[in-house]
C-alpha positions as CSV (number, residue, x, y, z in Angstrom):
1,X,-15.7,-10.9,-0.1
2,X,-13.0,-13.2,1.3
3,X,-12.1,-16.7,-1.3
4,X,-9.5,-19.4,-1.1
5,X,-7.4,-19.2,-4.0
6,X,-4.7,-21.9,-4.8
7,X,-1.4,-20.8,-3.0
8,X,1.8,-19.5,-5.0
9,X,5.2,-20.8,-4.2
10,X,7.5,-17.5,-2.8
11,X,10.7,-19.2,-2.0
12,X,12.2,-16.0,-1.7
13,X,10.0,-14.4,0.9
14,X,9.2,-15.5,4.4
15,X,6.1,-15.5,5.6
16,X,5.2,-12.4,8.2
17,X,4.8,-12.9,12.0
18,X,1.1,-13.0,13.1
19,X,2.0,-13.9,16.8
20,X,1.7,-11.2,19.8
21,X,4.2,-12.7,21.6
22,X,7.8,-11.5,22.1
23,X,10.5,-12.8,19.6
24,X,14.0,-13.7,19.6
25,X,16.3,-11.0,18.3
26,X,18.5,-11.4,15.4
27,X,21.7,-11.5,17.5
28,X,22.3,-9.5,20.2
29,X,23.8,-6.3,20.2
30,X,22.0,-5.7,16.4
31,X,19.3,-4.3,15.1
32,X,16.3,-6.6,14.6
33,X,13.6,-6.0,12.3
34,X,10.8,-6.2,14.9
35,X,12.2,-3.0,16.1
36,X,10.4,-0.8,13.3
37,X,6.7,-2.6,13.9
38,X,5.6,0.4,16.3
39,X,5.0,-1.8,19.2
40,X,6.8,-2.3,22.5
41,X,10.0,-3.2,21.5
42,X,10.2,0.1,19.2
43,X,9.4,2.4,21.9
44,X,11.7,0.7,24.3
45,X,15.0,0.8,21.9
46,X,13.7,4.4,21.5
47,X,13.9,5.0,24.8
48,X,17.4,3.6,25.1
49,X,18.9,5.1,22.4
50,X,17.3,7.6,20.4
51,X,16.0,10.1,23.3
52,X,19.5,9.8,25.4
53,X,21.2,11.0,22.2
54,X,18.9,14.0,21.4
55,X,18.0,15.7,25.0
56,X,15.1,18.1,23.4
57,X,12.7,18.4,25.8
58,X,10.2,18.6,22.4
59,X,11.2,15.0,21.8
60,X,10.4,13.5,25.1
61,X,7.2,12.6,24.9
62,X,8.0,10.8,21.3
63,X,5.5,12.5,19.2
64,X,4.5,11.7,15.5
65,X,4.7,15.8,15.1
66,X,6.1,18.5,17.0
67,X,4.7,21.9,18.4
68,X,8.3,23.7,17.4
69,X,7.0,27.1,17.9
70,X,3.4,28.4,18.7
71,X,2.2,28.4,15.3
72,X,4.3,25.8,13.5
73,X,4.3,21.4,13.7
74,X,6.8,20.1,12.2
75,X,6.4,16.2,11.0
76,X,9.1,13.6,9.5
77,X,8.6,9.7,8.3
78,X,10.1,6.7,6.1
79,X,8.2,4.5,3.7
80,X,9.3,1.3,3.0
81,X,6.1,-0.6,2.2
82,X,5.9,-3.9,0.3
83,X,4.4,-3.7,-2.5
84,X,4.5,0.0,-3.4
85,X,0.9,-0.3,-5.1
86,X,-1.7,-2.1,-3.3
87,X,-5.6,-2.2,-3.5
88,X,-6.6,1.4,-2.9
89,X,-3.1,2.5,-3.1
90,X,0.1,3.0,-3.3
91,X,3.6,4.1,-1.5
92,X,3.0,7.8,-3.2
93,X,-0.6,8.4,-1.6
94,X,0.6,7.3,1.6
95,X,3.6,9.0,2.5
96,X,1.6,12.0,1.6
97,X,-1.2,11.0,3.3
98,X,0.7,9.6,6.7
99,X,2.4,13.7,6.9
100,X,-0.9,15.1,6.5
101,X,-2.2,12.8,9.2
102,X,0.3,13.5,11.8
103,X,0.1,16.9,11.6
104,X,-3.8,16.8,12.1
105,X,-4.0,15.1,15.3
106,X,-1.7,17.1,16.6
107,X,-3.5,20.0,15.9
108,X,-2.1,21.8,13.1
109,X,-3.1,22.9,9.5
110,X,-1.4,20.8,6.7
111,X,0.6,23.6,4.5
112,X,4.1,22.4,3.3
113,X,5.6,19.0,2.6
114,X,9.4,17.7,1.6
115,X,9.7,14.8,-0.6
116,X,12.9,12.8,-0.4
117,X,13.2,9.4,-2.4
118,X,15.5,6.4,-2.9
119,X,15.5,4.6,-5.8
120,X,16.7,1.2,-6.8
121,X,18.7,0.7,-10.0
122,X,16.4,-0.6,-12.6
123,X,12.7,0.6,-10.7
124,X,10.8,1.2,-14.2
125,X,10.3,4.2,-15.0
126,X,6.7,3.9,-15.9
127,X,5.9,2.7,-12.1
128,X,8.2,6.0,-10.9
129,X,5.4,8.0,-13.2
130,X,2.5,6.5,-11.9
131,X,4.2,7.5,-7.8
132,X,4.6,11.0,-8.8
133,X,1.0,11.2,-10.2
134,X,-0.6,10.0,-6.9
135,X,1.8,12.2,-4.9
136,X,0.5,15.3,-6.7
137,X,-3.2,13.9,-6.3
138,X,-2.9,13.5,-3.1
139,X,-1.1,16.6,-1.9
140,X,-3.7,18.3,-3.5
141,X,-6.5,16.8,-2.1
142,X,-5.1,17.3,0.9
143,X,-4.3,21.2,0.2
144,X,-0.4,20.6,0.7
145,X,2.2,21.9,-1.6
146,X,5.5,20.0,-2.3
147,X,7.9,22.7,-2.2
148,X,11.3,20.8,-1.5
149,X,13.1,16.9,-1.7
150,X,15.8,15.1,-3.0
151,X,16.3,12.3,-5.3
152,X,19.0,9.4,-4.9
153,X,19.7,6.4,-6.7
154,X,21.1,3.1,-5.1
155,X,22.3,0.4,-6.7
156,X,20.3,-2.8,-7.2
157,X,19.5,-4.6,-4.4
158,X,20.6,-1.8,-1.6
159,X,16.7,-0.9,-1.8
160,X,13.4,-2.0,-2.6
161,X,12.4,-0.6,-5.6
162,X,11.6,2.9,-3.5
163,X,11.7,4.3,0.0
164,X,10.4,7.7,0.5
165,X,10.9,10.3,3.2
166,X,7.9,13.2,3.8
167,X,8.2,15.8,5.9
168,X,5.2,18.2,6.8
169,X,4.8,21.4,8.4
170,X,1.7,22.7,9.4
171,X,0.3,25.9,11.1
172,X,-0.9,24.9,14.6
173,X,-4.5,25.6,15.6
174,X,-4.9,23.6,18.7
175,X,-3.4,21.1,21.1
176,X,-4.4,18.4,22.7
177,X,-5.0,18.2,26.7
178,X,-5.1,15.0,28.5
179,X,-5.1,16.2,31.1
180,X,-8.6,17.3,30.8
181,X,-9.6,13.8,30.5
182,X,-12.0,12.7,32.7
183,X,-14.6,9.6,33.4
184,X,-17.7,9.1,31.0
185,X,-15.7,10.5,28.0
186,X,-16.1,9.3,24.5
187,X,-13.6,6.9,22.7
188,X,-14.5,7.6,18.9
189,X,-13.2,5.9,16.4
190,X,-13.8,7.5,13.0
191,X,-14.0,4.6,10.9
192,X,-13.7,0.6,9.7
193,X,-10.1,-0.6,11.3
194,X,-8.0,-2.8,9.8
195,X,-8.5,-2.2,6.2
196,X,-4.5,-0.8,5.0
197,X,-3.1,-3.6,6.8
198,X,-5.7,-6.4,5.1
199,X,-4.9,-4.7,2.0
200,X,-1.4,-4.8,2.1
201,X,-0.7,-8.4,3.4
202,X,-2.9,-10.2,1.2
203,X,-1.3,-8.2,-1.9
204,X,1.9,-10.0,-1.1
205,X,0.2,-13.1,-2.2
206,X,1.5,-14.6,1.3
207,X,-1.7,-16.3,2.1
208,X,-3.7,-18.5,-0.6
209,X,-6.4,-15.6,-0.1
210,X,-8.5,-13.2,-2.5
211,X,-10.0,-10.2,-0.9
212,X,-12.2,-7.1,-2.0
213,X,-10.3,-5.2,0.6
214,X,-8.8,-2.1,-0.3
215,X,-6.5,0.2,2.0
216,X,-8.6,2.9,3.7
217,X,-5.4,5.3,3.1
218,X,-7.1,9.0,3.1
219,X,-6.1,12.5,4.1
220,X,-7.6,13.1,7.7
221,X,-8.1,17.2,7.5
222,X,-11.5,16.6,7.4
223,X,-11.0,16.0,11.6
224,X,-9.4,19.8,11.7
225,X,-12.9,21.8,12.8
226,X,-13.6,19.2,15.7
227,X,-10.6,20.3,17.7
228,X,-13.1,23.0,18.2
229,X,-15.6,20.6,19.5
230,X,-15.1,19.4,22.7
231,X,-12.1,17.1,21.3
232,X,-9.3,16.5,23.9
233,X,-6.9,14.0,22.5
234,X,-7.1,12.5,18.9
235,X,-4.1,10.3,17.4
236,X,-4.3,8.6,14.0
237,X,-4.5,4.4,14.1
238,X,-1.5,3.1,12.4
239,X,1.3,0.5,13.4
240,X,0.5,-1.1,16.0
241,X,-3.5,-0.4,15.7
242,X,-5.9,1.0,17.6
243,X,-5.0,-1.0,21.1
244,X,-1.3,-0.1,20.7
245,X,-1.9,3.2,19.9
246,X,-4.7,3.8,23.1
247,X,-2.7,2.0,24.9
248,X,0.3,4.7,24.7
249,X,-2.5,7.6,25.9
250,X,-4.3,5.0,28.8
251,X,-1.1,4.4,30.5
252,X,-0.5,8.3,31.3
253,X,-3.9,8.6,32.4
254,X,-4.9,8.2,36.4
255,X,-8.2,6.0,35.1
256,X,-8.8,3.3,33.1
257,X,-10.5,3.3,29.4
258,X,-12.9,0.4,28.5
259,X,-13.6,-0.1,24.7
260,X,-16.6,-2.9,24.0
261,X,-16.0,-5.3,21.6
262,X,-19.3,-5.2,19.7
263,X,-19.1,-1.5,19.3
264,X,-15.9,-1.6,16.9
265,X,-16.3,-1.1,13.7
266,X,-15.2,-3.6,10.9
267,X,-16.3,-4.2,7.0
268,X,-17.2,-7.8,6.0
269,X,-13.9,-8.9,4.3
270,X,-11.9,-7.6,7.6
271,X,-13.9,-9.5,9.9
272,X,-13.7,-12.8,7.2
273,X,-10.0,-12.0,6.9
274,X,-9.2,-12.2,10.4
275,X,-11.1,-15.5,11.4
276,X,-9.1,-16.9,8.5
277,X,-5.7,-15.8,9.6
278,X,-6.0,-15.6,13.3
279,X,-5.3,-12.1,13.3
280,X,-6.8,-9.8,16.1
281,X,-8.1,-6.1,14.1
282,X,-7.3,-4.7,17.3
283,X,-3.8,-4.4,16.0
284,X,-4.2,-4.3,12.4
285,X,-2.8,-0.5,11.2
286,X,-5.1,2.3,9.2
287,X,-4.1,4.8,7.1
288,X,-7.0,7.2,6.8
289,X,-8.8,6.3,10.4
290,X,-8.4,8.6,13.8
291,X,-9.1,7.9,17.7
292,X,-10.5,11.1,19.6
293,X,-10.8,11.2,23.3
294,X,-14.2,13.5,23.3
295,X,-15.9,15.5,26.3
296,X,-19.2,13.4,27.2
297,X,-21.3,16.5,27.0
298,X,-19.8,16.8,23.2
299,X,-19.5,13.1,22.1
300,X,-23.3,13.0,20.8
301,X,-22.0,16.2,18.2
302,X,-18.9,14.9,17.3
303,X,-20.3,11.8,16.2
304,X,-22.7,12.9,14.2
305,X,-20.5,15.7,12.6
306,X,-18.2,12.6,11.5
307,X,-20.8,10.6,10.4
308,X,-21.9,13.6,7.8
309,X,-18.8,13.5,6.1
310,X,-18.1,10.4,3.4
311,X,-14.9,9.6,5.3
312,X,-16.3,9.2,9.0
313,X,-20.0,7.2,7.9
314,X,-18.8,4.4,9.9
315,X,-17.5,6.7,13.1
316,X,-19.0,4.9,16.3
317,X,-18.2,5.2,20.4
318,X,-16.3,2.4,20.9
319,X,-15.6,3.2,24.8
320,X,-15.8,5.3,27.5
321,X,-12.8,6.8,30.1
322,X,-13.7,5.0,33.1
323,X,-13.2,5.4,37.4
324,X,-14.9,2.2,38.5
325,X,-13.9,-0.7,36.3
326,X,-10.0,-1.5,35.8
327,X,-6.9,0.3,37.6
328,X,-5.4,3.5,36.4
329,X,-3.7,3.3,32.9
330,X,-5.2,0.2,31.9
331,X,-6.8,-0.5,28.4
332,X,-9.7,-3.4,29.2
333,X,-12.0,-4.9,26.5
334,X,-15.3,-5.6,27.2
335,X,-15.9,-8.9,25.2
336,X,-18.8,-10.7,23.4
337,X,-18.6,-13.4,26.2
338,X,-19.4,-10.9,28.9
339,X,-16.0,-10.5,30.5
340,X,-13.0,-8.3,30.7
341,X,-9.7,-8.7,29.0
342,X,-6.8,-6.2,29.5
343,X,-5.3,-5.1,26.0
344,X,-1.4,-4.9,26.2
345,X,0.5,-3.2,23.5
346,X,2.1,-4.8,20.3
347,X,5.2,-6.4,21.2
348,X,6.7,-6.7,18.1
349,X,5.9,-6.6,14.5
350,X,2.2,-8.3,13.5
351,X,2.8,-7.2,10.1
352,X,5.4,-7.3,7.4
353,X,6.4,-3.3,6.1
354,X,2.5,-2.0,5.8
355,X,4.2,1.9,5.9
């Protein structure tokens, strides 16, 4: 359910960007914030700086989790969300949660995590509790042991109550292939988009909003058997959202891919959300939702093995991989109206810190 609720002053916050469109930078020659939204910008300033400085021929292709030998993925990332709990979660369940992930689409078998954190002078301890609690839930409901970290304290202000560094490693079981993709197969998605995202924007009490949204955070090993299914490509939907994230696989490929607008999957408060705010859930970032790239001849299965388990009900076809429609390596809607509208990656940030 999506209400109105009267609006509370934050003088000291500004309100996030909801625009597409390209923004100025801070000053040039400096880092700007839009660089760490996952979208265009962020892959370009990677491009420039990052993969010049480290020539690892493992790190060219930018992945969330690297193949380092033929049985090990090895995984890193930073959490920095604001708030640190939100409905359905909090920063401890995800930066469990996001490791797990990334190992899992890239094929491998969660096993092993590193927990680093910073923490601000004067985070209370009682809220530092209730972290480590849903860290230890969630590792072990996704059957990962914490076996290493560090621990550093800042003073107040250099931080935001906590930031938190996982990394995973995982025993690999499969890879994916794109280049077995080929026309007529499936685009699955495994779930509701948009739901972390919602979650975590309206918990900043920006908006003169009150949602039942809660953030779809959840460990993705349940994906793990379908690698054996006919799956050729799967990625996990999070900054940038589902177009940003096709769009990184759609522009290797030598076709086009064509999702259909009344396929994708939304819950109520999302789609109420959105037509309040102007947001497109196209873009909006999950936490505990997957796309897979499936054989056509397997797509039927797949489906229906999601659909069996409590975390994929919602799985549907969203699109196909297609020869006739579009040009090579472009991402096209197929609206409501009847038309076609090609999907371009985020530019910038859509949404303030939602990982």
């Amino acid at each position: 359910m999506i209400s109105r609720r009267s609006p509370k002053p934050s003088p000291k916050k500004n309100p996030p960007r909801l625009s597409l469109g390209p923004s100025p930078a801070d000053s040039p020659g400096r880092v700007s914030l839009e660089l760490g939204g996952g979208g265009l910008l962020m892959r370009e300033f990677l491009k420039k700086h990052i993969l010049p400085s480290f020539r690892s021929p493992l790190l060219k292709d930018l992945p969330d989790a690297a193949h380092v030998r033929r049985e090990t993925a090895l995984t890193t990332d930073g959490y920095v969300v604001d708030p640190i709990f939100f409905p359905g979660g909090d920063i401890g369940m995800l930066c469990v949660n996001g490791s797990v992930n990334d190992l899992v689409v890239s094929g491998a078998v969660p096993e092993f995590l590193s927990v680093s954190m910073i923490l601000e002078e004067g985070l209370p301890e009682e809220d530092l509790k209730k972290i480590l609690i849903s860290i230890s839930r969630a590792s072990s409901r996704a059957g990962v042991q914490v076996v290493t970290g560090d621990t550093k304290v800042v003073h107040r202000g250099q931080a935001d109550k906590l930031y938190i560094v996982t990394s995973g490693v995982g025993r690999v079981v499969a890879r994916a292939d794109p280049r077995r993709i080929r026309p007529g197969d499936a685009v699955i998605v495994t779930g509701t988009l948009g739901e972390h995202s919602l979650a975590v924007l309206l918990a900043r009490g920006d908006f003169s909003l009150k949602s039942s949204v809660k953030s779809d955070c959840a460990p993705l090993v349940f994906l793990l058997p379908l690698w054996r299914q006919g799956v050729l490509w799967m990625r996990d939907i999070t900054r940038g959202g589902l177009a940003t994230n096709l769009h990184e696989l759609t522009e290797t490929l030598p076709y086009s891919v064509v999702i259909e607008e009344e396929r994708i999957p939304l819950s109520r408060p999302v789609r109420g959300a959105c037509e309040l705010l102007g947001i497109d859930p196209l873009y909006l970032a999950c936490e505990g939702r997957a796309i897979l790239i499936v054989s056509r001849s397997r797509a039927a299965a797949v489906l229906n093995s999601l659909r069996r388990h409590p975390l994929g009900r919602r799985a549907a076809v969203v699109g196909r991989v297609e020869k006739t429609r579009g040009r090579p390596g472009e991402l096209l809607l197929a609206t409501l109206a009847g038309g076609l509208r090609k999907l371009e990656p985020l530019t910038s940030e859509l949404l303030p810190r939602i990982c």
